[in-house]
N, C-alpha and C positions, 0 to 999 in steps of 0.2 A: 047419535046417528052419524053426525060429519064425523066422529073419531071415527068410528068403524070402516066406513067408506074410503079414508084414508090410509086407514090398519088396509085395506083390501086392496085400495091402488098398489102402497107400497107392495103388499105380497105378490101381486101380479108382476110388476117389474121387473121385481126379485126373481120370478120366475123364468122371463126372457130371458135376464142376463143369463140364467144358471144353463139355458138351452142354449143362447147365443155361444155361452163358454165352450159347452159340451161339442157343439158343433166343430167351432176350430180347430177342440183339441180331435175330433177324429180325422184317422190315417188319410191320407191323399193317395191312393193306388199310382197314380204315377209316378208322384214321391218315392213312395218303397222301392219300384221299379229302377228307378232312377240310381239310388241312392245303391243298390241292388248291383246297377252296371257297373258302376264308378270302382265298387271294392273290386268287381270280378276279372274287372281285366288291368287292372292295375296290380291283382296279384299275380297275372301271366307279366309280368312287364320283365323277366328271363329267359321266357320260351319266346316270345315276339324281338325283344331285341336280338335274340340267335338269330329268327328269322332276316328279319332283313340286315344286319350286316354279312350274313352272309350272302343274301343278293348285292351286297353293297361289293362283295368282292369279286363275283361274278360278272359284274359290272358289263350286260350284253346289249349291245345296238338292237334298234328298232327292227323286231320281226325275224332276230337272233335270239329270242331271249328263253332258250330253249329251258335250260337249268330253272332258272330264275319262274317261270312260268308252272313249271312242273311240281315245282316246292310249293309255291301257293295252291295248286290245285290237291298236294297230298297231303298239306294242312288244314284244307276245308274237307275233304274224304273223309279224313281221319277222326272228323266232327259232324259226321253224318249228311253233309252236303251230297246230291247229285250233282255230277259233273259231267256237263259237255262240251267236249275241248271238239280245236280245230274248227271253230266256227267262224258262219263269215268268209267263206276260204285260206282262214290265216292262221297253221300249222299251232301258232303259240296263243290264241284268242281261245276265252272260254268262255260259260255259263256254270257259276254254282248256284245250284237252287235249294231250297229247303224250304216245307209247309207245304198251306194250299191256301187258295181262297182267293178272297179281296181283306184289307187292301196290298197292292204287289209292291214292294219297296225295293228300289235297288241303288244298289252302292257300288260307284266306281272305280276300279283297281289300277295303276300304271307299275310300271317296271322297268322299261327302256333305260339304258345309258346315255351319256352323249360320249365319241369321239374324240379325240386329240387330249382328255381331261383326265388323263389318270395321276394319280394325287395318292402318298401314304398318310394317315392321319399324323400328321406334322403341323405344328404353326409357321413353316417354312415352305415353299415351293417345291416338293421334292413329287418326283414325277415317279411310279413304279415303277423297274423296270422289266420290258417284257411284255408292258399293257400298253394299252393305245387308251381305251377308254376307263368313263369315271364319272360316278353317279352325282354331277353336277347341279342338277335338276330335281333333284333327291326323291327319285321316283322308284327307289330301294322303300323308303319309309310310307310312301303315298300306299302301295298294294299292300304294306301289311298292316298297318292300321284299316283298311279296309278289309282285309282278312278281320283282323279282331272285331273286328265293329260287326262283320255279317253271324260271326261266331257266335258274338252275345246274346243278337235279337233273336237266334237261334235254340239256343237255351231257353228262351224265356217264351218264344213258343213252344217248345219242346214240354217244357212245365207247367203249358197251357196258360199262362200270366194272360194271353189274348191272342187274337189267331191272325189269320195270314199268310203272307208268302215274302221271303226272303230272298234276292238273287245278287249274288256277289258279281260283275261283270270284268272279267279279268281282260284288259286291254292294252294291246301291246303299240309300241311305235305312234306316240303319242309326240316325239319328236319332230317334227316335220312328215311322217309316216303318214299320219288321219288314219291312224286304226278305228276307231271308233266311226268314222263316216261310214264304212264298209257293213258294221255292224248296225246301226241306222238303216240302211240302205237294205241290209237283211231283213229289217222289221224285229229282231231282236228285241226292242224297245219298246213293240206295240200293245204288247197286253201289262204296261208296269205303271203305276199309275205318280208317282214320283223317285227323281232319281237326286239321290246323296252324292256328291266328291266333296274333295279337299286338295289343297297344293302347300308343298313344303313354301318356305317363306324364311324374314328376321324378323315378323311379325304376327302377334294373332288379331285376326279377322274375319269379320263375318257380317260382312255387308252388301251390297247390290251393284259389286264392280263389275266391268263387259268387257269382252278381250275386242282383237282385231280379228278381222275377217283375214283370211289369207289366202293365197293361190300360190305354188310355186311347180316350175319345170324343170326340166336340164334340156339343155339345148345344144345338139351336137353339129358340130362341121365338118365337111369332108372336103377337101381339097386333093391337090398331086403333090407327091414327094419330090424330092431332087437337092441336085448337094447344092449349099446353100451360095456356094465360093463360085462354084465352075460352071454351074447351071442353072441360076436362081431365074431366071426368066424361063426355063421351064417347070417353074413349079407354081402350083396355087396354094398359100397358107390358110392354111384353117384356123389358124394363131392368130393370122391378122383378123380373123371376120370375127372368133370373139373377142378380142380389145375393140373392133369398131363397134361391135356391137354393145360392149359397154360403155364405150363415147359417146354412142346416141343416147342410151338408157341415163348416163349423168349427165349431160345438156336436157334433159327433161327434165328432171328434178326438179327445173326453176317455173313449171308449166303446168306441175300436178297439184292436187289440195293440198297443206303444208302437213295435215293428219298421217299422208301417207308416209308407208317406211318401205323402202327396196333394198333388199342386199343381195349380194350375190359370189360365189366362191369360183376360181378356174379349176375344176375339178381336172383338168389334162389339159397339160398345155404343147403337148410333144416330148422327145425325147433326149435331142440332142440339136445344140445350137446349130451344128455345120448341117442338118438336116432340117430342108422345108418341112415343116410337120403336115401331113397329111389328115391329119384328124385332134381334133381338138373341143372341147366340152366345159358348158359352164353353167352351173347351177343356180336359179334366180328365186325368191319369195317377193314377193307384193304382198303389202298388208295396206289395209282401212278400218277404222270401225263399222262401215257401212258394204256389205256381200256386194253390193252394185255396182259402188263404186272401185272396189278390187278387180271385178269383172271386166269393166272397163279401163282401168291403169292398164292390164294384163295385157289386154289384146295392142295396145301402143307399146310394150316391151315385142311383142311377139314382131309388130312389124318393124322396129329396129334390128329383130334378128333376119327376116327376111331383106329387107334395104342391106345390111353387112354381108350376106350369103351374095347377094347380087351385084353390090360394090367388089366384092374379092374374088367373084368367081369362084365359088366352092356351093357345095348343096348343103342348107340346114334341116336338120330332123330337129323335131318336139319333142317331147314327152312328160305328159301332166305326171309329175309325181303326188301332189299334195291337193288339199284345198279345204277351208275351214269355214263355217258360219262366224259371226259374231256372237260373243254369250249373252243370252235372251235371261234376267234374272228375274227374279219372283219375289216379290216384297210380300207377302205372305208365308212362305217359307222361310224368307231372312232372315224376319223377326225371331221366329221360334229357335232357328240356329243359332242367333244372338245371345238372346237368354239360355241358351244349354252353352255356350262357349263360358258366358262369365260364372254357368253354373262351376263349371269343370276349373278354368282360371287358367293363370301363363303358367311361363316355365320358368322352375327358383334353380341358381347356379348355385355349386358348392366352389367351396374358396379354387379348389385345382381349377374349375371349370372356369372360374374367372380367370384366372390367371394365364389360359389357354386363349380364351377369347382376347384377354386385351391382348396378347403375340399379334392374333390373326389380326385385329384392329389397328395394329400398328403397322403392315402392309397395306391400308390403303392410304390415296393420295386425297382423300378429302373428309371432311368433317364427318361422323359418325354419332349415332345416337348411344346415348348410354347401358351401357352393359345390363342394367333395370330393364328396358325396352322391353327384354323379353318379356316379363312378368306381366307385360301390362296388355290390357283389350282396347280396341281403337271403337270408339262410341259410335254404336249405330244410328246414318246419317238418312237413312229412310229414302234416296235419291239415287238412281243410276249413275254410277262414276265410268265416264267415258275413259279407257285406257289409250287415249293417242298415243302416247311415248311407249305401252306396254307390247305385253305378247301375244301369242295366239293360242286356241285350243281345241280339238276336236271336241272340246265336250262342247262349246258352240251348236256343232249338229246338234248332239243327245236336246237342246233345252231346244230346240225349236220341233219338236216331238213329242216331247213330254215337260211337265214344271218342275225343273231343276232348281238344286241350291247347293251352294259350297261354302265353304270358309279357308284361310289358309293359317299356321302357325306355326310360330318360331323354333323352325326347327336347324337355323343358321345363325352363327353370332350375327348381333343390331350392324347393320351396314354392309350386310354381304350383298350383294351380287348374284342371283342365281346366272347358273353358267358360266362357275368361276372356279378354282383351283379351290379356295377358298371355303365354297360351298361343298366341296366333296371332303373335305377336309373334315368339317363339323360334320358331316351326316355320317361319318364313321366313330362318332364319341354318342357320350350319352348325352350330349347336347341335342342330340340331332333326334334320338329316339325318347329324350321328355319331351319333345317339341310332336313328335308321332303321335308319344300317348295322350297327350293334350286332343289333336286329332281324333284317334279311335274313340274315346270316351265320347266326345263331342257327339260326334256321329250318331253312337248307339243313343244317347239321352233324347237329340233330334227324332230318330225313326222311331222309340218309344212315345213319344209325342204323339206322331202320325199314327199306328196304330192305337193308341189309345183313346184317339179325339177324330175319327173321319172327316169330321168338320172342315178338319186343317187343310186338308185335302180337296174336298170340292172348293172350297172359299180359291186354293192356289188354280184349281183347274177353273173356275171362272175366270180368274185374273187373268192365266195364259191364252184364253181363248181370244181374251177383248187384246189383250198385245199382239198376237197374232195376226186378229184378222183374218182377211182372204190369202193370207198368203200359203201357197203348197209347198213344201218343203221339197227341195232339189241338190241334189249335191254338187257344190262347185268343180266337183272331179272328172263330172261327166260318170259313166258307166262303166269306167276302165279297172280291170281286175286291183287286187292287191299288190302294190308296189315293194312284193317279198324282198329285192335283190337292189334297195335304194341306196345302201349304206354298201353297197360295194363300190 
C-alpha cells in the first residue's frame, strides 16, 4: 500500500512538472510582437537612414523646417497615416494618426536645426559652405525614428496583433521655439493617454532624468542716432542700455539659487562704430529646475532691462519668445522602457567607425569615455535626477498633461557635446543612425508593452495624478501666438 501511494505521489509530480514545462515553453504574444518589431524595422534601416540624412542636409531652424517636415509627413501617408498638418498655428506642426480606440499612444517627432553649426561629416572642423546651420542637436535622427517607431505599431494594428490608436506628433522648433507648448496649449494632447520621446545623446538611457524649466525674451532698445564724433551728446545708445543691461543681469548671478543658468546673445548691436546706434537687441533664457523659481529669476532680468532703458534714456520693448515646464518623469513608464532599451542593446562600431570616433575624440580638451560606451546601458536608478547643469525641453509641457517617458542613445561618439560641431559631424555617419535605430526599436518594443498590458497605463496615470496634485497646467509663455519669425 505505502509503494503504491508513492508510485502515485511520484506520478503526480511528474505530472506538474510536465505542465509546469509545458507552460514556459508556450509563446509570450508580446514576445512574438516584440521580437516581430526588432526584425521589421531594422530591415528598413536603408529607407530610414535616406530619411534622415537627408533632413540632416536640409538642416532647417525652428518653424523653417518646411522640407524637413513634409518628408515625414509623406512617409507616414504613404504608410497609411492621416495627416493633419499646420496645427497649433504652426505652418510645419503636424498630427499623424492611425487606428482607433483606447488606448491613444503617441510618439514625439523634432526636426529643427541649430544656427552658426553647419559641419561636413569630417573628423575635422570644416564648416559647409554656403550653410549657416547644422543638426547639432541631432534632431534629423529624433523625427525619424519616431517615424519608424509609429510605422511599426501601425502594422501591427493594421494586422490586428491588438487595437488602438497611434498618433505620431511631428513638432517643430524644439530649439528655444516651445513648439510643443503651443500644441499643449491646443489640447492636442488631451485625448492620448501616454506620450513616447527620445533624444539623441553619447549615451544609452533610460531612466527618470528632469530638464530645466525655462523662460526666454528678446528685449529691444530704441534710442537716437547721431554721429558718434561731432554729436554724440545728441544721441541716446541703445548699445549702452543692453551692456548695462547685461551688467546688472551678471552682478546678479552672485544673488540667485546656484541651480540657476542665464545666457544671453547681442542679437544687434548697431551698425557702425562712428554711428550712435539707435536700436539694439539681446536675447536672454533663464533656466531652473523648478517653473517658479524661473518665473521669478525672469521678472529681476526684466527689471534690469527696465532700470538700463531709464539709466540711458532709450525705450525697452519685451518679447516672450519661449518658455518651458520642467520634465515631470514617470517611474512606471521608466521601468518598462528600461527593459525594452537592454532588450534592443547599444551600438557596435565597425573598425572605420572607430577609427572615426577616436579623430573626433581627439578634438576635445578633456578626458573622454571609451569608444565601448556606446555599447553599454546606464542601469536604472529608480530616482529622479535633477538636471542643474543640464537643458531644457518643451516636452516638459507634454509630461505635465499627460505621463510621459523617454530614453536617449548613442547616437554621437562617447564624450560629445550636443551643440557641437562634433555632434553634427556623427549624426551624418552611420554612427549617428545605429544610435536612431537603437531609438526606434526601443520605442516600438515600449508602446507594444502599453498596448498589450493597459495595466501599465492606469498604474503610470495614477502615479502622474499623485505627482501632480493640484496643480493646473499654464504655459510659462503667457497666451502669446507662435514665435514663427524667432530665428530671424
Amino acid at each position: 500500500m505505502r509503494k503504491n501511494l508513492l508510485l502515485l505521489t511520484a506520478f503526480f509530480l511528474f505530472c506538474q512538472l510536465s505542465l509546469t514545462a509545458q507552460k514556459k515553453k508556450l509563446p509570450n504574444p508580446t514576445d512574438n510582437l516584440q521580437s516581430q518589431a526588432l526584425q521589421d524595422i531594422q530591415s528598413q534601416y536603408d529607407t530610414y537612414k535616406k530619411t534622415a540624412l537627408q533632413i540632416w542636409d536640409y538642416a532647417e531652424v525652428g518653424y523653417k523646417e518646411v522640407k524637413s517636415s513634409a518628408l515625414l509627413q509623406q512617409t507616414l501617408k504613404e504608410n497609411g497615416f492621416v495627416i493633419e498638418t499646420g496645427v497649433a498655428g504652426i505652418p510645419t506642426a503636424f498630427v499623424a494618426t492611425y487606428g482607433s480606440g483606447q488606448p491613444v499612444i503617441g510618439i514625439l517627432a523634432e526636426y529643427d536645426a541649430l544656427p552658426g553649426l553647419s559641419q561636413k561629416v569630417s573628423a575635422d572642423k570644416e564648416p559647409i559652405a554656403g550653410k549657416d546651420a547644422g543638426h547639432g542637436c541631432g534632431h534629423h535622427l529624433f523625427g525619424t525614428a519616431s517615424v519608424a517607431a509609429g510605422i511599426e505599431i501601425k502594422k501591427l494594428i493594421e494586422e490586428k496583433k491588438f487595437t488602438g490608436t497611434i498618433k505620431v506628433f511631428g513638432c517643430p522648433a524644439e530649439e528655444g521655439g516651445s513648439g510643443k507648448v503651443y500644441m499643449v496649449r491646443a489640447g492636442l494632447f488631451n485625448d492620448v493617454d501616454v506620450v513616447i520621446h527620445w533624444h539623441p545623446d553619447m549615451e544609452n538611457d533610460a531612466n527618470m532624468g528632469s530638464a530645466l524649466a525655462n523662460k526666454s525674451a528678446k528685449f529691444r532698445f530704441r534710442g537716437l542716432s547721431a554721429h558718434a564724433a561731432a554729436a554724440p551728446d545728441k544721441g541716446r545708445s541703445a548699445l549702452d542700455a543692453v551692456e548695462a543691461m547685461n551688467n546688472m543681469v551678471n552682478m546678479m548671478r552672485e544673488h540667485i539659487p546656484m541651480e540657476t543658468r542665464i545666457h544671453y546673445v547681442i542679437t544687434n548691436g548697431g551698425k557702425a562704430p562712428n554711428v550712435v546706434p539707435d536700436y539694439a537687441e539681446v536675447y536672454y533664457y533663464v533656466r531652473h529646475p523648478k517653473r517658479e523659481q524661473v518665473k521669478e529669476i525672469f521678472e529681476r532680468v526684466v527689471l534690469a532691462a527696465k532700470g538700463a532703458a531709464m539709466g540711458t534714456e532709450t525705450k525697452m520693448e519685451m518679447e516672450i519668445i519661449g518658455g518651458t515646464h520642467d520634465l515631470l518623469p514617470n517611474k512606471t513608464l521608466a521601468e518598462i522602457m528600461n527593459q525594452n532599451l537592454r532588450k534592443t542593446g547599444g551600438v557596435q562600431y565597425t573598425e572605420e567607425e572607430k577609427s572615426f570616433a577616436q579623430k573626433i575624440q581627439s578634438s576635445f580638451t578633456y578626458k573622454v569615455p571609451a569608444i565601448s560606451y556606446a555599447d553599454s546601458i546606464k542601469a536604472f536608478s529608480g530616482i529622479i535626477v535633477p538636471l542643474a547643469g543640464g537643458g531644457s525641453t518643451d516636452v516638459g509641457d507634454v509630461s505635465y498633461v499627460v505621463p510621459t517617458v523617454g530614453l536617449s542613445t548613442a547616437t554621437w561618439v562617447p564624450g560629445t557635446p550636443a551643440h557641437s560641431w562634433q555632434a553634427v559631424a556623427s549624426g551624418g555617419t552611420d554612427i549617428g543612425v545605429k544610435g536612431m535605430m537603437v531609438a526606434a526599436k526601443t520605442i516600438a518594443l515600449t508602446a507594444i508593452d502599453f498596448y498589450m498590458n493597459p495595466a501599465i497605463i492606469q498604474k503610470a496615470k495614477a502615479e502622474f495624478k499623485i505627482q501632480l496634485g493640484d496643480y493646473k497646467y499654464e504655459a510659462l509663455l503667457g497666451d502669446r501666438k507662435p514665435a514663427l519669425n524667432y530665428r530671424d
